[in-house]
Rosetta silent file (secondary structure, phi, psi, omega in degrees, C-alpha in Angstrom):
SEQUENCE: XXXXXXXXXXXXXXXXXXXXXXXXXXXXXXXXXXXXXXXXXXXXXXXXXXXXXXXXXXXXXXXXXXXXXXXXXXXXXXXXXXXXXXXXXXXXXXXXXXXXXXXXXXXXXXXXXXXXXXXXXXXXXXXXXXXXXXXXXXXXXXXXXXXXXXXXXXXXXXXXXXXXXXXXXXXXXXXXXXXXXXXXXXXXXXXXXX
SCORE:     score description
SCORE:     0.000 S_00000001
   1 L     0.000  141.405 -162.506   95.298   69.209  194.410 S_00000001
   2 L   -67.956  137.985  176.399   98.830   69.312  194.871 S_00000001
   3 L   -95.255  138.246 -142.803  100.324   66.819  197.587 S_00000001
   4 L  -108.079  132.654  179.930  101.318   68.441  200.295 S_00000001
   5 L   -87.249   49.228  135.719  104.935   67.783  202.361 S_00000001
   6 L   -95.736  -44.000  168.972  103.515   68.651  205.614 S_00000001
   7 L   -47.219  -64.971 -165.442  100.915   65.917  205.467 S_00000001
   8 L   -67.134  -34.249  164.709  103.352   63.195  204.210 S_00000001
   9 L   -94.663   11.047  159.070  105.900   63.958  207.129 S_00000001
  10 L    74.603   -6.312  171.456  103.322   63.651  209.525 S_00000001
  11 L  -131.324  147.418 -170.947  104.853   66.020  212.159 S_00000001
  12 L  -134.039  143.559 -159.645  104.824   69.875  211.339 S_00000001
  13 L  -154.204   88.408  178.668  107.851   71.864  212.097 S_00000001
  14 L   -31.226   -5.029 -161.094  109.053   75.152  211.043 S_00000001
  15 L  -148.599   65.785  167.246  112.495   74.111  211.074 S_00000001
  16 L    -7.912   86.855  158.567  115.163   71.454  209.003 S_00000001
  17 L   -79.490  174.939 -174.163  116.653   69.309  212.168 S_00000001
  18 L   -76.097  146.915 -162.302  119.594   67.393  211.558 S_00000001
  19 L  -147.773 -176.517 -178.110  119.594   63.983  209.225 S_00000001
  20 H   -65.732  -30.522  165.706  121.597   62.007  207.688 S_00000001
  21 H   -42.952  -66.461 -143.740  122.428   64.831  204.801 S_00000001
  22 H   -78.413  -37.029  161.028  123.494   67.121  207.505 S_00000001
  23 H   -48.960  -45.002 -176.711  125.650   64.638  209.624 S_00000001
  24 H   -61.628  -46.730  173.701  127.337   63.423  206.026 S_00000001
  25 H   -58.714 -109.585 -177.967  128.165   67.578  205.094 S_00000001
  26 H    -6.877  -40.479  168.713  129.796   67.985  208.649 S_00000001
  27 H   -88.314  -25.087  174.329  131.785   65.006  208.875 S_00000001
  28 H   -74.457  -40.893  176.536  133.068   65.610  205.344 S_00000001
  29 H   -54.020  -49.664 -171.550  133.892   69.085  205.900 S_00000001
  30 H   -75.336  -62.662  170.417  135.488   69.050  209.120 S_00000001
  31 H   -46.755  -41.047  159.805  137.637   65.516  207.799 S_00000001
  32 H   -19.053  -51.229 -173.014  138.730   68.172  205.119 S_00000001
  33 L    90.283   63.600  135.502  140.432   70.893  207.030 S_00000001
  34 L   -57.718  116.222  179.946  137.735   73.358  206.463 S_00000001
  35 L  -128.931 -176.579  165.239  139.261   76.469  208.224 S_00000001
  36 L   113.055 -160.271  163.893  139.021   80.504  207.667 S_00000001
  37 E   -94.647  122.195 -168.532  135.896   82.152  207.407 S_00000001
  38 E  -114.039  155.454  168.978  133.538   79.829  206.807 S_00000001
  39 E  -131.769  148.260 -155.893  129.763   80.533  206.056 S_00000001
  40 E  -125.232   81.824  158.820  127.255   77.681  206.408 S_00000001
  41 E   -28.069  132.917  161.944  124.053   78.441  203.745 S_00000001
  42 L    80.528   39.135 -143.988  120.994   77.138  204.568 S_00000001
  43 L   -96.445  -41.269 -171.321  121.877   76.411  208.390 S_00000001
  44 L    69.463 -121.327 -176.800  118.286   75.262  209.409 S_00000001
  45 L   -66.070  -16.778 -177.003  118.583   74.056  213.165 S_00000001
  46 L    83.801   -3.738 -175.490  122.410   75.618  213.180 S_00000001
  47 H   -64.028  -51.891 -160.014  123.952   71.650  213.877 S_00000001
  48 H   -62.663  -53.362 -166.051  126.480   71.501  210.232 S_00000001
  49 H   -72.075  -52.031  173.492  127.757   75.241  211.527 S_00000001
  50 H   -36.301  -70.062  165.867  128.103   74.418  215.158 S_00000001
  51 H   -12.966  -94.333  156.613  129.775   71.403  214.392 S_00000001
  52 H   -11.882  -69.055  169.751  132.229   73.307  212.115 S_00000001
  53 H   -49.671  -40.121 -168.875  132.682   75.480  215.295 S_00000001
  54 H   -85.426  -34.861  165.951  133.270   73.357  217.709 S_00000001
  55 H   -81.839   -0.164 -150.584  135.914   71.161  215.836 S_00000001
  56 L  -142.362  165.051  174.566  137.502   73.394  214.243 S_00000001
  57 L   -77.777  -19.643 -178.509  139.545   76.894  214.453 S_00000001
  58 L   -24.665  145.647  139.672  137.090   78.259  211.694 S_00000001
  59 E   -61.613   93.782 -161.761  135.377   81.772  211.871 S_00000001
  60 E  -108.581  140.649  142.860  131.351   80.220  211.005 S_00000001
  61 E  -117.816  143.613 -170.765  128.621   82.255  210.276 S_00000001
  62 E  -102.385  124.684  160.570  125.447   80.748  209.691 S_00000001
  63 E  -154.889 -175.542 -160.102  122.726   81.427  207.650 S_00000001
  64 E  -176.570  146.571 -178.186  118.729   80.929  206.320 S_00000001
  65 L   -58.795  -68.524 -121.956  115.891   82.648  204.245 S_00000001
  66 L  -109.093  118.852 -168.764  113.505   81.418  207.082 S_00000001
  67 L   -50.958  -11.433  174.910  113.671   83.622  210.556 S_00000001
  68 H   -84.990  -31.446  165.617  112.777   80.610  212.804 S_00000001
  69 H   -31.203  -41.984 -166.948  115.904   79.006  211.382 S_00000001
  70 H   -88.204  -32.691  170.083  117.819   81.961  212.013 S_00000001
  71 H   -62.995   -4.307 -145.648  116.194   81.729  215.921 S_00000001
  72 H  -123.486  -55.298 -179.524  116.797   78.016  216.648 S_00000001
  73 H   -40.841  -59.265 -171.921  120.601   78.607  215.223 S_00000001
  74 H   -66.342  -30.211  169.547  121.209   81.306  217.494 S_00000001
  75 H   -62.728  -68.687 -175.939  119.453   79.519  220.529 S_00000001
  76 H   -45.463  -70.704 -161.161  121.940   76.369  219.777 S_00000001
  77 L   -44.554  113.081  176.426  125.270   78.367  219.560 S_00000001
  78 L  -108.693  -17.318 -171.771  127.418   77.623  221.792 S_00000001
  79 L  -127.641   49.068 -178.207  130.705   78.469  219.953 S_00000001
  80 L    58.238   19.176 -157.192  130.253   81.925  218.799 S_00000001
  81 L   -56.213  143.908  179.405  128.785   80.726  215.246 S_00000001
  82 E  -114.483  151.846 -172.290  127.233   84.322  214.436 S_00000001
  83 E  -114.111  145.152 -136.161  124.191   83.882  212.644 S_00000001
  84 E  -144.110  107.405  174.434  122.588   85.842  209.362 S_00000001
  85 E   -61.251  148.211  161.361  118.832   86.195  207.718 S_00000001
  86 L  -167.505  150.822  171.426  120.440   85.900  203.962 S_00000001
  87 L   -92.474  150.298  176.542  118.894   84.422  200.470 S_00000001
  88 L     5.083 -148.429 -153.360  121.970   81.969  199.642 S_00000001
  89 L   -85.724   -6.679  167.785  125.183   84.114  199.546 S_00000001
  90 L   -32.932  -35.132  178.948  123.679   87.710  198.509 S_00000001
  91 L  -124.269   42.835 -168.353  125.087   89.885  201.374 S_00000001
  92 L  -118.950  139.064 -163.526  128.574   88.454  201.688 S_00000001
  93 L   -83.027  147.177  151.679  131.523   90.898  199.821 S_00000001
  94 L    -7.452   93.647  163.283  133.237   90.007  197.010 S_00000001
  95 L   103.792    1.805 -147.161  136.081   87.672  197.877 S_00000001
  96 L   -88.789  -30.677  178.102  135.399   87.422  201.684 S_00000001
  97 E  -111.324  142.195 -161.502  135.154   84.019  202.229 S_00000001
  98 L   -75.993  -39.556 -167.656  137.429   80.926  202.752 S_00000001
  99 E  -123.972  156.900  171.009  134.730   78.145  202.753 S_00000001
 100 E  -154.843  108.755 -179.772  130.647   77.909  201.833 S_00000001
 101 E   -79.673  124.740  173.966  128.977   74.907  203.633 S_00000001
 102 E  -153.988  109.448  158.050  125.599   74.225  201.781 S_00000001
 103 L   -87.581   73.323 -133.226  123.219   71.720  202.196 S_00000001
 104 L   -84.598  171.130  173.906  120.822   73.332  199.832 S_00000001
 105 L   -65.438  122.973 -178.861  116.633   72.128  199.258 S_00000001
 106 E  -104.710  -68.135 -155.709  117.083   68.906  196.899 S_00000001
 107 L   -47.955  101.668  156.669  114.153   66.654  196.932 S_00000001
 108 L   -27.439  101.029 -151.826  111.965   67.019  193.512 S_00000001
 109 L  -144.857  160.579  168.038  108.574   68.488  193.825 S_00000001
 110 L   -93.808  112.018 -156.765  106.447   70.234  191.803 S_00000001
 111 H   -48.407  -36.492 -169.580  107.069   73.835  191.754 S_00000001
 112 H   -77.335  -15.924 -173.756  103.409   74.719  192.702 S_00000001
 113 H  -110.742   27.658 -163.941  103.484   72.585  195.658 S_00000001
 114 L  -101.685  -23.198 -175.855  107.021   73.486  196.864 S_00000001
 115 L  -108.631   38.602 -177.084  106.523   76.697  198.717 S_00000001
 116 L   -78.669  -38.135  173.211  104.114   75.871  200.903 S_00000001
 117 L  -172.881  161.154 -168.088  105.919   76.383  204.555 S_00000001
 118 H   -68.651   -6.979  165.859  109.013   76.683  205.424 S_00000001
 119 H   -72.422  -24.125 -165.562  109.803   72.865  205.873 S_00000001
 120 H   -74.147  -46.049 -163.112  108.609   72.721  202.360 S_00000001
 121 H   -77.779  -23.739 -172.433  111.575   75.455  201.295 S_00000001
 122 H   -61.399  -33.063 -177.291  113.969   73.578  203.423 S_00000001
 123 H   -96.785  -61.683 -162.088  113.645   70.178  201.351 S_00000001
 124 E   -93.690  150.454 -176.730  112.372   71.045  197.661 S_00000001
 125 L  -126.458   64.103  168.366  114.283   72.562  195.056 S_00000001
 126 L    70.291 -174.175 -176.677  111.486   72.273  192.035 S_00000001
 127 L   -49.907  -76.496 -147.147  110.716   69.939  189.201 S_00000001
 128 L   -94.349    6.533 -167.074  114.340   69.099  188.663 S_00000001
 129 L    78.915  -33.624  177.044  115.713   69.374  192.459 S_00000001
 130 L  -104.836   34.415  176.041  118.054   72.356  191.519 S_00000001
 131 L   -70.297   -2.842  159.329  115.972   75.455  191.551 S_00000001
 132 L  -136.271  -10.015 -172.706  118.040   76.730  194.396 S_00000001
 133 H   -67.347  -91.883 -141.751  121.456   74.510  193.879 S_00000001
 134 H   -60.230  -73.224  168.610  121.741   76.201  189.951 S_00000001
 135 H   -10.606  -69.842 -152.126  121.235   80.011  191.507 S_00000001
 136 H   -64.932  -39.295  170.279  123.684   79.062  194.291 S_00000001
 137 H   -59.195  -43.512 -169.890  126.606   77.721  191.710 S_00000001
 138 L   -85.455  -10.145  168.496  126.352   81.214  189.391 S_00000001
 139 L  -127.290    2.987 -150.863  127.047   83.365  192.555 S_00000001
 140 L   -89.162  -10.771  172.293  128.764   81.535  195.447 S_00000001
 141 H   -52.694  -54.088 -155.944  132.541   82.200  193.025 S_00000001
 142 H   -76.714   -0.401 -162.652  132.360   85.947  193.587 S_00000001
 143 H  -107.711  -39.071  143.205  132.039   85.418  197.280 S_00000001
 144 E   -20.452  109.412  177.971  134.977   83.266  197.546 S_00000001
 145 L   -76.349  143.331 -172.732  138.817   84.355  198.147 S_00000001
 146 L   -15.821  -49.353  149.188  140.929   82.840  195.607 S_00000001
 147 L  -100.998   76.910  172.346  141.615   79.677  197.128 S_00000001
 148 L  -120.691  165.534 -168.797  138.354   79.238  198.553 S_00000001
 149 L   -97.351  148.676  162.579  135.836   75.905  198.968 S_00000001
 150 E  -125.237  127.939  150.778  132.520   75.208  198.387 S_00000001
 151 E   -97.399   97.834 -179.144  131.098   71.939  200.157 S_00000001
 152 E  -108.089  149.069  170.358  127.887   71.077  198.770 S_00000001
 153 E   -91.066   98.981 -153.929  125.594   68.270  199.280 S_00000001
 154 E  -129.914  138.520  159.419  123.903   66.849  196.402 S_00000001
 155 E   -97.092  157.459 -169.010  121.462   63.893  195.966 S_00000001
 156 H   -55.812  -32.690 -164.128  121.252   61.433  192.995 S_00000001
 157 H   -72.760  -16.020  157.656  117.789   61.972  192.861 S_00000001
 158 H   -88.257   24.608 -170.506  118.851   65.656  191.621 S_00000001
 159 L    62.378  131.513  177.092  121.518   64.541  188.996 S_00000001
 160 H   -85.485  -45.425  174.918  125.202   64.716  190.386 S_00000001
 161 H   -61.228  -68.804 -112.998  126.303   65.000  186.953 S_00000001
 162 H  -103.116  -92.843 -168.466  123.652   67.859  186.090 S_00000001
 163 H   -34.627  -47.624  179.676  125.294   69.993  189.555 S_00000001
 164 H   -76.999  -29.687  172.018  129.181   69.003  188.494 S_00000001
 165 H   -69.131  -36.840 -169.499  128.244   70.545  184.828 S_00000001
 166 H   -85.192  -26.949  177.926  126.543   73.728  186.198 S_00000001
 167 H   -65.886  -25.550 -167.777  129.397   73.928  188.950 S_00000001
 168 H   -64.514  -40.553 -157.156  132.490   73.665  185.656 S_00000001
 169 H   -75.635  -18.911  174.970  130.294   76.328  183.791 S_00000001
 170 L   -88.617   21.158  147.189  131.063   78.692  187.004 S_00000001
 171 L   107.363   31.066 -161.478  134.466   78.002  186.575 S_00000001
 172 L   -98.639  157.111  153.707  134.429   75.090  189.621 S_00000001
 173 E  -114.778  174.058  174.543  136.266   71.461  189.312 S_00000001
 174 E  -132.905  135.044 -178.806  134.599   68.879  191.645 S_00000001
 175 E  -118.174  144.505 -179.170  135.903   66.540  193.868 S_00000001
 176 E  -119.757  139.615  169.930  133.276   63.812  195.750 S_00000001
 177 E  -109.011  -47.250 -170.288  134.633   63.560  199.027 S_00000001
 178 E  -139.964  163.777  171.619  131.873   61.172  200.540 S_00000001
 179 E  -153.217  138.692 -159.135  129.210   59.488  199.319 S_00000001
 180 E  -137.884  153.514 -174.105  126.480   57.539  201.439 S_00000001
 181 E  -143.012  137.448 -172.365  123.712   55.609  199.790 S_00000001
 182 L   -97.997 -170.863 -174.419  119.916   54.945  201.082 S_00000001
 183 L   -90.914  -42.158 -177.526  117.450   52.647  199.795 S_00000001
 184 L   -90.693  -32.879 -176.022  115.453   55.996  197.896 S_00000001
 185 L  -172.413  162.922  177.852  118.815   57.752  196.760 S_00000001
 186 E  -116.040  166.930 -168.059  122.559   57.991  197.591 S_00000001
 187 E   -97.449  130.885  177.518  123.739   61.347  199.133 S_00000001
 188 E  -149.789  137.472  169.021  127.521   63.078  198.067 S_00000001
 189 E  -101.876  148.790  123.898  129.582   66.050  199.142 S_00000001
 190 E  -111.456  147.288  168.968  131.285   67.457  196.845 S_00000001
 191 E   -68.544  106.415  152.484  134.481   69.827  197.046 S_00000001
 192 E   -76.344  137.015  176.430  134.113   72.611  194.682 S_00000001
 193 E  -123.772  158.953 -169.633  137.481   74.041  193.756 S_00000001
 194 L  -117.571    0.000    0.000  138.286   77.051  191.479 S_00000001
């Protein structure tokens, strides 16, 4: 039987609170100059886009697959973040945005046991970690205005190298803006640039 990430975190929660990932995205972003319209994939609890709001002149919208996500975001907003059910970047126009904040599901699981509850989609991205990362790289360009950003958040344990090759093949360069390292893996934004 598959081992199950509800059991193993020992508290069960419908909803991706903030960690050290999500503090590390936010403080990189924000040190950055993200401004514009920004959209924050993947918002979970709404803290990376709030942030974003609160320092910054940015335009944030927030968004998540999983509807409690998109309730707990909207409860937290205090600084007009408007918030969006959306799979990754799918209902955003052609060219529309300056920035795309994404702290996407990393942690390497075995696809049968990955989809289990929504804490489970918040953390695993499949066998190799990038079953939602590799999607997110092949569409988040067309959403992007010409000089627009992507900040993503990738862990080692999902190859950094394997994420900077699939962002080049979408026409991205990469920049690591921060990089913070645990005892189990170290943690990096990078800037995608076009």
């Amino acid at each position: 039987m598959a081992d199950d990430l509800a059991e193993r975190r020992g508290i069960e929660t419908e909803v991706y609170q903030p960690a050290e990932d999500s503090h590390l995205l936010a403080e990189a972003a924000i040190a950055d100059g993200v401004s514009g319209t920004v959209v924050e994939v993947g918002t979970g609890s709404g803290y990376v886009a709030e942030r974003i709001a609160a320092e910054t002149d940015a335009r944030v919208v927030a968004t998540d697959l999983n509807p409690h996500a998109c309730e707990q975001a909207r409860e937290r907003s205090e600084h007009g973040v408007g918030v969006v059910r959306a799979d990754l970047v799918a209902p955003f126009r052609d060219g529309s945005l300056d920035a795309v904040v994404f702290n996407p599901p990393y942690l390497p699981a075995d696809d049968a046991a990955a989809r289990n509850d929504w804490m489970e989609v918040a953390l695993t991205g499949g066998e190799d970690g990038r079953a939602v990362i590799d999607p997110f790289l092949d569409d988040v360009a067309r959403v992007l205005a010409p000089d627009g950003v992507v900040y993503l958040l990738v862990s080692s344990l999902t190859g950094v190298d394997d994420v900077v090759d699939r962002a080049a093949a979408n026409g991205f360069s990469a920049v690591a803006l921060r990089d913070e390292s645990f005892p189990f893996e170290t943690l990096t934004v990078l800037k995608l640039l076009r």
